[in-house]
Structures are given as structure tokens and as C-alpha cells.
C-alpha positions in Angstrom: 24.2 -9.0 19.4 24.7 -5.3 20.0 22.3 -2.8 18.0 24.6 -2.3 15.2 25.0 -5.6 14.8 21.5 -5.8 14.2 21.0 -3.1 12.0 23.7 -4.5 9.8 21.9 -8.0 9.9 18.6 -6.5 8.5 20.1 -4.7 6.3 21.4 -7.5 4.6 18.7 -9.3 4.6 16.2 -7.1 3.8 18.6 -6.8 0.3 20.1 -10.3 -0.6 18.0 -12.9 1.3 16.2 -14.9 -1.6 13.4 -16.4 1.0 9.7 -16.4 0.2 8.5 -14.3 2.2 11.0 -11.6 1.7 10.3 -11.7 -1.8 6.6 -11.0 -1.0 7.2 -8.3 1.4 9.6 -6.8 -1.7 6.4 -7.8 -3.7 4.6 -5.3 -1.4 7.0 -2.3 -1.5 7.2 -2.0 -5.1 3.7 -2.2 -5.6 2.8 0.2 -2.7 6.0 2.5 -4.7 3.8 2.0 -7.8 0.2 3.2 -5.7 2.8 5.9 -4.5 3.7 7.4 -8.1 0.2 7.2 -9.2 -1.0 9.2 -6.1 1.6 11.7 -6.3 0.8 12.3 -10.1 -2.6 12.7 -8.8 -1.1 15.4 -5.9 0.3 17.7 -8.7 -3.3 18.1 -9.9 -5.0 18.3 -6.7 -2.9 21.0 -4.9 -2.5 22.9 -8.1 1.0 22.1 -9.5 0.1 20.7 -12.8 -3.5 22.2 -14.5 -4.4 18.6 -16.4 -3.7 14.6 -15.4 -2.5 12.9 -18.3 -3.8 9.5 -19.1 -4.4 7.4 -22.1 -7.2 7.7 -24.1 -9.7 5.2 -22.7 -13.6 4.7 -22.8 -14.7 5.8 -19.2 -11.5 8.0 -18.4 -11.3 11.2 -17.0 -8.9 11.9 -14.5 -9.2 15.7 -13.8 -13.2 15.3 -13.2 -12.9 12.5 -10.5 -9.8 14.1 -8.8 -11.1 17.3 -8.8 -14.3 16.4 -7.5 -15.9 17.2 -4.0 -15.2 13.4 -2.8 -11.5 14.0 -3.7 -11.1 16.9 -0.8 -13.4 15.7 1.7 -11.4 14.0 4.3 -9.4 15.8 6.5 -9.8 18.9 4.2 -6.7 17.3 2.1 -6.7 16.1 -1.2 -7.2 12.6 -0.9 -4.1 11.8 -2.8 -1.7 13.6 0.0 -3.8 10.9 2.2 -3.3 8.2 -0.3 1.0 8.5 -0.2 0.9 8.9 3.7 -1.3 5.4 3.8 1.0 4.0 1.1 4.0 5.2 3.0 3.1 3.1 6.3 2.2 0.1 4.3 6.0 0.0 3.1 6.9 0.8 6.5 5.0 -2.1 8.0 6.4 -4.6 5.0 9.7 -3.6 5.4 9.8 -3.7 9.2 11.8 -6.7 10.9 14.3 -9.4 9.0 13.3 -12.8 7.5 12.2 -14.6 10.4 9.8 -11.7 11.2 7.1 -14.1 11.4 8.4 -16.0 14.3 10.5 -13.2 15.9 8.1 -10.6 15.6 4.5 -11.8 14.8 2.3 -8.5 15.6 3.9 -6.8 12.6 2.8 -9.1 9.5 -0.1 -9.4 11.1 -0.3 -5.5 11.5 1.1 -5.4 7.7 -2.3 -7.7 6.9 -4.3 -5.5 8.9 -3.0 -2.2 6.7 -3.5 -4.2 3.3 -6.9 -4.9 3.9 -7.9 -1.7 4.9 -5.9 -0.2 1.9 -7.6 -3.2 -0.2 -11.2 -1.8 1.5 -10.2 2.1 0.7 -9.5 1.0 -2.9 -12.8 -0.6 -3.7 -15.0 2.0 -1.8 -13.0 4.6 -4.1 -13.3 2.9 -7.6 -16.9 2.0 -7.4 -17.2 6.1 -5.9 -15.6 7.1 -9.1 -18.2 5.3 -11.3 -21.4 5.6 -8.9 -20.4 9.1 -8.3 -18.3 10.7 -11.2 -19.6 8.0 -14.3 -16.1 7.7 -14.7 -12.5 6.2 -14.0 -9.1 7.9 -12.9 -6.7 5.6 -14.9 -3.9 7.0 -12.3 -6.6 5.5 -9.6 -7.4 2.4 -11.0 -3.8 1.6 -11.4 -2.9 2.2 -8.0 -6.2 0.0 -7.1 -5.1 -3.1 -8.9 -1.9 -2.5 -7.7 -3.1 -2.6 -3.8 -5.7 -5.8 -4.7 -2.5 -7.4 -5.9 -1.1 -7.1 -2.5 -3.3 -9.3 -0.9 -2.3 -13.0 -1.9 1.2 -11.5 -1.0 0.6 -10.6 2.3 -1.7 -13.9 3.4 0.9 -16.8 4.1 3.1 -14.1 6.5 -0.1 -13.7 8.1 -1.1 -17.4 7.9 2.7 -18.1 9.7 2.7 -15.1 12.4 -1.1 -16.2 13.4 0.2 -20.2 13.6 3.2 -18.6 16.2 1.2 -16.6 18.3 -1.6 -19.7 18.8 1.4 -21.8 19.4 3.1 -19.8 22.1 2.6 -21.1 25.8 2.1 -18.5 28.2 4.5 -17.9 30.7 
């Protein structure tokens, strides 16, 4: 099979194949997209571009004081939302990479993908307790894109589970 041959091949998979495990990676992208729109609201505020985040009217919320805060802009010396769509960005990368049979064909990358999402699943945590521990307050915009990166997690496990199985299964040559 020549290159384009391939290429068309993923790309109809990656759109119409109905398995589980392309369902889950498609489970990933949109909620890395929703992560994504939360940190580029976020970005607007951060680099200037809007003056206020709205959010609703919660007890505990208050968006502009825990993205404007020192923690916010001390990586990189970037607001950590710019940081947050380039992570978010890679994770999509990494769950769209490769057709159905990635698992088989191409193990390093699911486990790579579980790799990413338990990093991003680490950076989450460690930044929502921050906000409360150091702010004594929530970023709704943040907390959404948190619960959207724990709910990754069970999606990304039984890809990992069968890319693992493969690679202890392969005979050396």
C-alpha cells in the first residue's frame, strides 16, 4: 500500500469506523477541544485581550484573581493558559495519531497517549488544589477543563491495557 493509500485509509477511519477504541480516542479529542476552549478563554484574559473572565455566579469563583495571579505566569514566563492549549494540542495529536488497529500496529503511541493523559491528569490536580491552597478560590473556566482532562483517563486505559499486552507478547527477533 503506497502512502496515499494510507493516508486515505486513516482518514476514513479515523471518521466512520464505529470500533471502541476509536470512539474513545474521539472521546479524548473532544474533551481535550473542550480543555482547549476553556484555556483559550482563559488566554484572552491573560495576555490582555479581554479585561474580565466571565463565569457564572458561584460560591468560591473568581476567575480573573486565580488567572491573574503570580502562579498563572510563572512557567516559561507565559501565561499558563498559552501552555495549557499547546499541552492540550499534543494530547489530540497523540489520540488521533494511527488507524484502528493502532494498538497492535503501532503500540508506543497509546501508550505515549497514556503517558500524556496522566501527566495532563497530574497538571490538573496540582493546579486546582493551587487555586484553593493558594488563591481561596476556583477558576470555573479551570475546573472545567480539569474535569474534563480526569474524564480522559478511563478512556485512555484499555488502549493502553491492549498496546502493553502486544508489546509483552512480541518475540524478539
Amino acid at each position: 500500500m503506497d502512502r496515499e493509500e494510507k493516508a486515505s485509509r486513516l482518514s476514513r477511519e479515523l471518521r466512520t469506523d464505529t470500533s471502541a477504541a476509536l470512539r474513545r480516542r474521539r472521546g479524548i479529542v473532544g474533551l481535550s477541544m473542550i480543555a482547549s476552549a476553556s484555556m483559550g478563554l482563559i488566554a484572552l484574559y491573560q495576555t490582555g485581550l479581554i479585561r474580565h473572565l466571565p463565569e457564572p455566579a458561584l460560591p468560591l469563583m473568581n476567575a480573573d484573581k486565580v488567572d491573574a495571579s503570580a502562579e498563572a505566569y510563572s512557567r516559561f514566563s507565559t501565561p499558563d493558559a498559552i501552555l495549557g492549549l499547546g499541552s492540550y494540542a499534543a494530547t489530540m495529536g497523540l489520540a488521533a495519531m494511527g488507524g484502528a488497529d493502532r494498538a497492535s500496529e503501532m503500540p508506543w503511541v497509546p501508550l505515549a497517549l497514556a503517558a500524556k493523559v496522566a501527566f495532563d491528569t497530574a497538571n490538573a490536580a496540582r493546579l486546582f488544589a493551587g487555586q484553593w491552597t493558594k488563591e481561596r478560590a476556583f477558576c470555573f473556566w479551570c475546573v472545567l477543563a480539569a474535569a474534563a482532562t480526569f474524564a480522559m483517563v478511563p478512556l485512555a486505559i484499555p488502549e493502553t491495557v491492549a498496546a502493553a499486552r502486544r508489546l509483552t507478547l512480541q518475540k524478539p527477533e
